[in-house]
N, C-alpha and C positions, 0 to 999 in steps of 0.2 A: 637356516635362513629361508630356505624355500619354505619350509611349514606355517613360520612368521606371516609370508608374503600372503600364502593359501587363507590364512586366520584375518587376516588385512581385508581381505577381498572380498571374502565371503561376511564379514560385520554388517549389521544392516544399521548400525547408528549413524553413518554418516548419510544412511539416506533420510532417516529420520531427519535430521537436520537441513537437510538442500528442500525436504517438502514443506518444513515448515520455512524458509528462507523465500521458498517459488510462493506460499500464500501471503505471507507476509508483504512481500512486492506487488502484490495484484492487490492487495487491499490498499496497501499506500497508494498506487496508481488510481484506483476507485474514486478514492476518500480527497484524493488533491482534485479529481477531475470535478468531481460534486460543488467542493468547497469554491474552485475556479468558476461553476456557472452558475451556484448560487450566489455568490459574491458580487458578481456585476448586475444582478438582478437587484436583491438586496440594492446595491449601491444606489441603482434608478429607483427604488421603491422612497427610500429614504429621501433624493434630492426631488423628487416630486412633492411627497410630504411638509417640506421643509418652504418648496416653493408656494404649496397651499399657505402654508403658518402664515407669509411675509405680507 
């Protein structure tokens, strides 16, 4: 059982995976932040445009 634990502990796959987990989260963080203030921009871009057409 101890040797198990010792083999457990010392595996480097589960850090592989929590670093890919920590980028993973910082790009989705990124990528919403982006899309969040491009979006209300965008948005005024568009009802201006829109209010030019009328």
């Amino acid at each position: 059982m101890n040797g198990l634990m010792c083999s457990l502990w010392a595996g480097e796959e589960g850090q592989d995976i929590a670093e890919y987990a920590v980028m993973l989260a910082v790009i989705l963080v990124v990528v919403v932040g982006t899309l969040r203030l491009i979006g209300s921009n965008t948005n005024n871009v568009f009802s201006s445009v829109a209010s030019t057409l009328q």
